[in-house]
N, C-alpha and C positions, 0 to 999 in steps of 0.2 A: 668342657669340664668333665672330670671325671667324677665318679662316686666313691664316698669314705667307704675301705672293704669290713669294714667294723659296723656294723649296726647295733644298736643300743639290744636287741632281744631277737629271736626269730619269729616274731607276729611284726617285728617294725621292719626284716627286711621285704624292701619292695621285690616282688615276684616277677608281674607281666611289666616287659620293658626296663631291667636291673640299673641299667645304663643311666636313666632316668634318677633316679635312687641319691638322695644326697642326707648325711646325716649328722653334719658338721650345726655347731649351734650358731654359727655366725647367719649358713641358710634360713635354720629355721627359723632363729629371733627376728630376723627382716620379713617375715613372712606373716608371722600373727603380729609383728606390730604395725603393718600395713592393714593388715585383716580388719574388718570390723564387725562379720557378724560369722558365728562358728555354729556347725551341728554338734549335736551333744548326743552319742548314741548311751542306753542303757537297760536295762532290765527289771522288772519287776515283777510278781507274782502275776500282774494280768498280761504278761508279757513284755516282749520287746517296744521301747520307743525312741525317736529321734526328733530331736528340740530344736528348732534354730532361735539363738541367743548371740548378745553382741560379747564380746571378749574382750581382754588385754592382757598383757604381759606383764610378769614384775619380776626381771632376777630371772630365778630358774621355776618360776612359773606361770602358768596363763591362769587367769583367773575368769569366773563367770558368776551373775547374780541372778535374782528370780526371784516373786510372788514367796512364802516362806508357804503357801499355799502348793502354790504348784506342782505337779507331776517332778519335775528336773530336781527341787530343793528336795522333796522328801526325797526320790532317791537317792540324793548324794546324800543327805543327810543320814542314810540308815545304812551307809558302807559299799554301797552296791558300786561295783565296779563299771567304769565309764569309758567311751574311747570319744574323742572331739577333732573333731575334723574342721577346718578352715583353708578354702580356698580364694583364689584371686586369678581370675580369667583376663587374658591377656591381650588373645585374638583367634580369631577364626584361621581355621588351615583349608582352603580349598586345594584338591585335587584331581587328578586325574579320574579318579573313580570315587565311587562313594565309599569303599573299602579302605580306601587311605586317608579323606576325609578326619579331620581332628580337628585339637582345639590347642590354642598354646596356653598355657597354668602357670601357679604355682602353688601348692598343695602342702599342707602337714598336715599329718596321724596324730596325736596323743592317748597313749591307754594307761590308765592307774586308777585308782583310787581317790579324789579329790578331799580335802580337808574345810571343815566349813572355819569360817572365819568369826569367832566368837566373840573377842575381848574388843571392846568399843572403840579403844583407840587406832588399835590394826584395823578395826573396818572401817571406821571414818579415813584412813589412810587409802586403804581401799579402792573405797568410791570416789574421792575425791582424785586417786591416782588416775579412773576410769573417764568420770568426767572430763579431767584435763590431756586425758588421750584425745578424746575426741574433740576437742577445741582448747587449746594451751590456755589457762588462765580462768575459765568460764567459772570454775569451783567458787573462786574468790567474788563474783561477781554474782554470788546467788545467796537467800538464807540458810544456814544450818541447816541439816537432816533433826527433823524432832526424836525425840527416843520413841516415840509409836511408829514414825517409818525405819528406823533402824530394825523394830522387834519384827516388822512385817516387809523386809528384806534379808534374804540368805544369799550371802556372799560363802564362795569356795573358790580353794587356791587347787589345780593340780599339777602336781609335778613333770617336770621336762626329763625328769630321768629317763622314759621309751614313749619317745618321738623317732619320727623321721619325718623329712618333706620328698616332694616327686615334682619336679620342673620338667616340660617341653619348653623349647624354643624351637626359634627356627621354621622355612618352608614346608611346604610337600617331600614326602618323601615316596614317589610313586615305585612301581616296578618301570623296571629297564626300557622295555618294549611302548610303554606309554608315554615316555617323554618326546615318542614323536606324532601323535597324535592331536589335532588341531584346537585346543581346550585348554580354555585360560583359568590357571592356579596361581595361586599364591596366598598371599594373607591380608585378611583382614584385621586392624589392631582395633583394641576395644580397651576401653576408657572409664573411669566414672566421671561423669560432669557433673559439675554442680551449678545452681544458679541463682538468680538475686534471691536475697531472704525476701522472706514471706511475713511482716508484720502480724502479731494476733492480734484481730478488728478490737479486743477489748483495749489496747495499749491508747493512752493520751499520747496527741503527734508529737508531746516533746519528747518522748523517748527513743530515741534513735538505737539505732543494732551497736549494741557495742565491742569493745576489741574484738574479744575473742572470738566472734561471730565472722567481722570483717577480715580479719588475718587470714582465718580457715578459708573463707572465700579466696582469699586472695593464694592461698596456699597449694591451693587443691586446681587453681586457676595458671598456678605460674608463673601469677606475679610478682 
């Protein structure tokens, strides 16, 4: 695969390793909607900071929430400009040396400005969009958000306008002279597993894991 020669900005095109570089949205939407948990770099008077926070997509943006307390909500909240990075590791690259040594990815950048998410019925869309990323259906299957956790949750949407993602694939890529050298390379692939749910000791035994729970299981399992 080659990379799109168009890059959204020159902060999104990728530098070290170009070739790597994809900027198409079809890459990047399959990548944060795989993603489940994204850094959030930003700035403040006391400095620079980096947040990990769980994401989703909606459209042409990734969205993320937080404490209304928080470090991450006040600064999106006061304009400060953001970049959110989400990775997805794939496998281990052994090689010939430890110079060649890598990992296989897949990566997206995001830098802008995010927009908080105000008006109750976009946020309740929102959250409920985010819930039902991470388990299809779960939203329906829980009580309402009261108006006190809504006022003490800060929901922001940021734009996909300067993205790009950075994928490796693929073995070792040694020098010439070492591929005869008696030293086993290759890849190791790496996975998330999941496994049986875990009951809270406070639940009565008739409540059993419902759908949304057992799907995901089942989903994330292959079956």
């Amino acid at each position: 695969m080659t990379s799109d020669p168009t890059p959204p900005s020159t902060r999104t095109r990728v530098q070290r390793l170009p070739d790597r570089g994809r900027y198409d949205r079809g890459t990047i939407d399959a990548i944060l909607d795989e993603a489940l948990v994204a850094h959030v770099g930003f700035t403040t008077a006391e400095g620079p900071s980096v947040v990990p926070t769980a994401c989703w997509r909606g459209g042409d943006e990734v969205y993320v929430h937080g404490s209304s307390a928080s470090r991450l909500v006040q600064a999106l909240r006061e304009g400060n400009p953001c970049c959110l990075c989400a990775t997805l590791l794939d496998g281990v690259v052994f090689a010939r040396s430890g110079f060649h040594q890598s990992v296989n990815y897949r990566s997206v950048v995001v830098y802008g400005t995010a927009r908080e998410i105000v008006e109750t019925d976009e946020k309740l869309a929102a959250l409920e969009a985010f819930t039902n990323r991470i388990a299809p259906g779960r939203w329906e299957e829980l009580r309402p958000p009261t108006s006190q956790e809504l006022r003490a949750t800060g929901v922001f949407a940021l734009p996909l306008d300067e993205a790009s993602a950075k994928v490796r694939t693929g073995g070792p890529v040694d020098d010439e002279p070492d591929y005869a050298l008696p030293i086993w390379a290759g890849v190791l692939p790496l996975g998330m597993a999941v496994g049986d749910p875990i009951a809270d000791p406070k639940l009565t035994s008739e409540i059993a894991a419902p759908d949304a729970i057992t799907h995901l299981r089942q989903q994330w399992r292959g079956a």
